[in-house]
C-alpha positions in Angstrom: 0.0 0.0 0.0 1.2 3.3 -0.8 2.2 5.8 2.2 1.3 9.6 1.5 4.8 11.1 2.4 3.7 14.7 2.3 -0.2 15.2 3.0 -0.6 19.3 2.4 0.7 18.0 -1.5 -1.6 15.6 -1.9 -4.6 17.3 -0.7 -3.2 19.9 -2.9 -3.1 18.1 -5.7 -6.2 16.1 -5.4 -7.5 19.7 -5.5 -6.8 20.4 -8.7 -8.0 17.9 -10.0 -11.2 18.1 -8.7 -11.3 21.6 -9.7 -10.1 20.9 -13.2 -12.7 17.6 -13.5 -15.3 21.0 -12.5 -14.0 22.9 -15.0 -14.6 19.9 -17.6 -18.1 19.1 -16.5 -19.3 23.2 -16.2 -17.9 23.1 -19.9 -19.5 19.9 -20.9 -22.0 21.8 -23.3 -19.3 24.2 -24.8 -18.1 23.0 -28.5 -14.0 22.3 -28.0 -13.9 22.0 -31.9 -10.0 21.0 -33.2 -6.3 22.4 -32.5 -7.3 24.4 -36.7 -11.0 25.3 -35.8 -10.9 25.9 -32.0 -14.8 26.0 -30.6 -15.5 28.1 -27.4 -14.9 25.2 -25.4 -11.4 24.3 -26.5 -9.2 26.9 -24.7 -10.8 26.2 -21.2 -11.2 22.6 -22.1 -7.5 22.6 -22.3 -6.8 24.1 -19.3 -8.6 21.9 -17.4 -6.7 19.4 -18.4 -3.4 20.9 -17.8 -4.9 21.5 -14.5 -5.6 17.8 -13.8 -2.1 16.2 -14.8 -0.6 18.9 -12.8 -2.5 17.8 -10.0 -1.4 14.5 -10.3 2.0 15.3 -10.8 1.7 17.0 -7.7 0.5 13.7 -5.8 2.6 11.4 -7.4 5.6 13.6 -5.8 3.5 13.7 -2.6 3.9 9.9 -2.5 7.6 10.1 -3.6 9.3 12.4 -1.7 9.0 13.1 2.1 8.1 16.7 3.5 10.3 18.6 5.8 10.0 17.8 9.4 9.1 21.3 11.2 6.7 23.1 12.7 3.3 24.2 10.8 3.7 27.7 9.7 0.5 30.2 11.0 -2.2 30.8 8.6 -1.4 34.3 6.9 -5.1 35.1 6.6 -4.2 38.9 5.1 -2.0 37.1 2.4 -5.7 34.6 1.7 -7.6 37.8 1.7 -5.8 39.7 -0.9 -5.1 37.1 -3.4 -8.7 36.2 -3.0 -10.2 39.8 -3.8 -7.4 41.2 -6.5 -9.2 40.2 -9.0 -12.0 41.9 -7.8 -9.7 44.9 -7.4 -8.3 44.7 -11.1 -12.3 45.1 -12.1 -13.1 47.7 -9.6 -10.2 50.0 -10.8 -9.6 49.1 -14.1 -12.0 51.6 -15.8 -11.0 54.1 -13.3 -7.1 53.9 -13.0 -6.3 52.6 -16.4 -4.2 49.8 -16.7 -0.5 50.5 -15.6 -1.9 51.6 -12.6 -4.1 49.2 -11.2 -1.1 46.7 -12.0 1.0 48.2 -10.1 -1.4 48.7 -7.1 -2.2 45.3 -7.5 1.1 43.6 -7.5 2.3 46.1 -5.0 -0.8 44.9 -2.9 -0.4 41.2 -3.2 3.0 41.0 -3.2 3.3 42.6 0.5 1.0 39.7 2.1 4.0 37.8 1.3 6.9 37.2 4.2 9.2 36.9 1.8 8.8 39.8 -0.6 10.8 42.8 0.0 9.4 46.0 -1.0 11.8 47.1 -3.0 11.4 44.2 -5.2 7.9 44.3 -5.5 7.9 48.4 -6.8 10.2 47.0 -9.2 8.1 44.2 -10.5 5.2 46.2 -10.4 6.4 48.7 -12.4 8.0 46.3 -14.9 4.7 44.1 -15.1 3.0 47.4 -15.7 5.0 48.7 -18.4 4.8 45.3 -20.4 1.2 44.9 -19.4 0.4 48.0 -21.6 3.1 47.4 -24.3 1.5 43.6 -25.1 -2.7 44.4 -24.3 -2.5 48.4 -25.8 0.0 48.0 -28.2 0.8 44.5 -29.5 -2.3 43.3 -29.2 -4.5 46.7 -29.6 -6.9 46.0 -26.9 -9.7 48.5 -26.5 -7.5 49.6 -23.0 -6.5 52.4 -21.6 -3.0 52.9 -20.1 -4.0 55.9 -17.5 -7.9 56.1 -16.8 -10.2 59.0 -15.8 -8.4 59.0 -12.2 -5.2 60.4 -13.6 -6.1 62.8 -15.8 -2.6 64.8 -16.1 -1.1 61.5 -18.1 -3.9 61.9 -20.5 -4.1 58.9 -23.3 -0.8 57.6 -23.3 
């Protein structure tokens, strides 16, 4: 019989698949089409399943390998909290900020729930996320999106 070596990995894992197989079956009426004539239900379809074998990668190393032997870290419930509602955020201030801005405050945001982020590294990702946010979706890929919204007005339409 096979000993789980590292439980928070395989709950983890058994996760995502479960989320992935929910995925799958909300999607069940979506046509996935082919990889030449891709339906509405391909791309998510795909992810899904991406999702599951990562999940069970994720078990199958949970049964492989033991986990470190140390004391269980405190739950970081302001860390939960803010990856939880950033997305909400990015819709909240999108229209409003623009979207270099509401990266940044977003990435800013998140990345301080982290113990391990220094804040001088997280300005700097959030301004370089920012700037190649609104190079690919404005520029590349000519997005109908704003770099600078009604909120900063002295930037105008940049």
């Amino acid at each position: 019989m096979l000993k789980i070596r590292n439980g928070r990995d395989f709950v983890g894992g058994m996760s995502m698949i479960c989320i992935g197989l929910l995925f799958i079956w909300f999607g069940r009426e979506l046509e996935a089409g082919n990889s030449f004539q891709m339906g509405p239900g391909y791309f998510p379809r795909m992810l899904s399943l991406l999702l599951i074998v990562l999940g069970a990668l994720i078990m199958v190393q949970s049964i492989i390998v033991q986990a470190e032997e140390s004391e269980p870290d405190t739950w970081n419930w302001m860390a939960y909290a803010l990856v939880i509602f950033a997305p909400v955020g990015f819709g909240l201030l999108l229209a409003r900020l623009g979207l270099a801005p509401t990266m940044f405050v977003l990435i800013v945001g998140v990345a301080a729930a982290s113990r391990y982020a220094n804040w001088r590294h997280s300005i700097l990702l959030g301004l370089f996320l920012s700037v190649c946010s609104v190079l690919l979706f404005t520029r590349l890929l000519s997005l109908p999106v704003s770099a600078f919204g009604p909120w900063i007005p002295f930037l105008g339409n940049v």
